[in-house]
C-alpha positions, 0 to 999 in steps of 0.5 A: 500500500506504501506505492499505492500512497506514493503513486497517490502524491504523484498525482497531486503533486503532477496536476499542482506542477502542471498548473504552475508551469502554465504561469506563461500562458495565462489563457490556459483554460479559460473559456473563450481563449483558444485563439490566445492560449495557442500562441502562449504555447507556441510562444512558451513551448518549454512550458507548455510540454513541460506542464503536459508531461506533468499533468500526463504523469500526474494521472498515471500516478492517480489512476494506479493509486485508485486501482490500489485503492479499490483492491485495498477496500475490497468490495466489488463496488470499491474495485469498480469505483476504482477502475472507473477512475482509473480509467477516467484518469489514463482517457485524460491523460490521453 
């Protein structure tokens, strides 16, 4: 369970990274700012690959921790919920 716990801070830890490598794009997720969020990325290239690849590794690490987690508690709900995000997780980060 202690990887399971690991893998759980590499999530936090990955989408937190992720929004604070986006400072240079200040359009980043703002709706209505496509248009300006793809010339901040153009523009800022380390940064935005670099959030990408933290965003990407935090939700590997959230959907191993959620299957862990689910295995850990046990019932076929905790089992379903956990491959239910875990997959929600790996689609996102597709």
């Amino acid at each position: 369970m202690k990887s399971a716990g690991w893998c759980g801070l590499l999530g936090v830890a990955g989408n937190v990274l992720g929004i604070v490598l986006l400072g240079p794009l200040p359009s980043a997720y703002r709706p209505g700012t496509l248009a300006p969020w793809v010339s901040e990325a153009m523009a800022a290239r380390s940064a935005a690959v670099s959030s990408s690849l933290s965003f990407t590794l935090g939700l590997l690490g959230i959907a191993v921790w959620a299957i862990a987690v689910g295995r850990r508690l046990d019932t076929p709900w905790t089992r379903a919920a956990g491959t239910a995000i875990a997959i929600g997780a790996v689609l996102d980060a597709a």
